[in-house]
C-alpha positions in Angstrom: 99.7 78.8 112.0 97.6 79.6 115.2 95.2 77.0 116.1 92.4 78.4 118.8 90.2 75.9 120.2 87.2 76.9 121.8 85.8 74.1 124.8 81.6 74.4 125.0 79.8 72.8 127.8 75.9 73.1 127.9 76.1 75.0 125.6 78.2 77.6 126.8 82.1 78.5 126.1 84.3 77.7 129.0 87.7 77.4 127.8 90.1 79.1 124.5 93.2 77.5 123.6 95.3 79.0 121.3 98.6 77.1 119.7 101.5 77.9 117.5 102.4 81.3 115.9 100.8 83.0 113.1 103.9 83.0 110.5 102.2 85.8 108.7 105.4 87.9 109.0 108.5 88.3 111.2 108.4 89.1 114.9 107.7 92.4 115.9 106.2 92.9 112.5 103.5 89.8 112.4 100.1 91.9 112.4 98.2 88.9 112.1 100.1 88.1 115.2 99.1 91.2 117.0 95.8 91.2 116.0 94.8 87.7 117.6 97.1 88.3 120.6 95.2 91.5 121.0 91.9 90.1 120.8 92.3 87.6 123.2 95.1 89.2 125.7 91.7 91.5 126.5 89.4 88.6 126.8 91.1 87.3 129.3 91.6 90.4 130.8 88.1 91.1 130.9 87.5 87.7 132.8 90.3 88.2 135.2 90.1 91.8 136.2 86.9 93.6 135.3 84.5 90.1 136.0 87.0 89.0 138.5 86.4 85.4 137.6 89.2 83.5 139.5 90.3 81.2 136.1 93.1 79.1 134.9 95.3 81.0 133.0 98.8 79.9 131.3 100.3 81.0 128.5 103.8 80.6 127.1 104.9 83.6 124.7 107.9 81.5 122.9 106.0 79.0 122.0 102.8 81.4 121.1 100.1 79.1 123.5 97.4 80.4 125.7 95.3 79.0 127.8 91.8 80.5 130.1 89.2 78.1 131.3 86.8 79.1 133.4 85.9 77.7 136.9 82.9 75.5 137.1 81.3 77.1 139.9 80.2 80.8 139.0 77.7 82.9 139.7 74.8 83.9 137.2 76.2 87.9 136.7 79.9 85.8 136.1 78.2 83.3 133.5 76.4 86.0 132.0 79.5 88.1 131.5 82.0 85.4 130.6 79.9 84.3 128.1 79.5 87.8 126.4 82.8 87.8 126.3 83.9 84.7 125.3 80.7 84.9 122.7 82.7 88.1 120.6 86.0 86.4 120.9 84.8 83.4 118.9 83.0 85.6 116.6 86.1 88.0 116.6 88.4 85.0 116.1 86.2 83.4 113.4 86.2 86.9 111.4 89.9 86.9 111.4 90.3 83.5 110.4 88.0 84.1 107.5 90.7 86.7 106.3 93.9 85.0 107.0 92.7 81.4 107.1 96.0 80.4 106.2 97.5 81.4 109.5 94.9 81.0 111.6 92.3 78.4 112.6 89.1 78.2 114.7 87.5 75.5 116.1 84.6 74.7 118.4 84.9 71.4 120.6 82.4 70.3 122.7 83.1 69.2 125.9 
């Protein structure tokens, strides 16, 4: 099972952890896998890149973790963005959890 934890401060999500493999299939085959990967591979991608938001990132593809938290110090266009993204991951991440909630797990933490 993949567990992704979502860290909220004020009100706002800063930081997505995500632990553990899916197990819905084998590698290479795992669409569950591949869906969640997918959805928040380009999260983070959009926060690195395209908002250019200088954040810790670490992830670990054996052992199937992820990490992305944000900085403290952003700007208000940066906050704004982050958040729209981060926003539609949970929902995106929720959805899919919904539909394969024994192989994956969401969960909202308040920091």
């Amino acid at each position: 099972m993949t567990i992704v934890t979502f860290g909220k401060h004020n009100g706002k999500i800063v930081s997505v952890e995500c632990k553990g493999h899916t197990g819905w299939g084998e590698q290479g085959e795992d669409i569950v896998c591949a869906a969640l990967s997918s959805m928040v591979q380009s999260c983070a991608l959009g926060i690195l890149q395209v908002v250019k938001i200088d954040a810790e990132y670490t992830t670990d593809e054996e052992s199937g973790y992820l990490k992305l938290v944000l900085p403290q110090e952003l700007t208000d266009s940066q906050s704004h963005d982050a958040s729209v993204l981060l926003d539609t991951l949970l929902m995106s991440v929720q959805d899919l959890s919904e539909s394969y909630h024994q192989y994956v797990k969401s969960e909202v933490k308040r920091l």
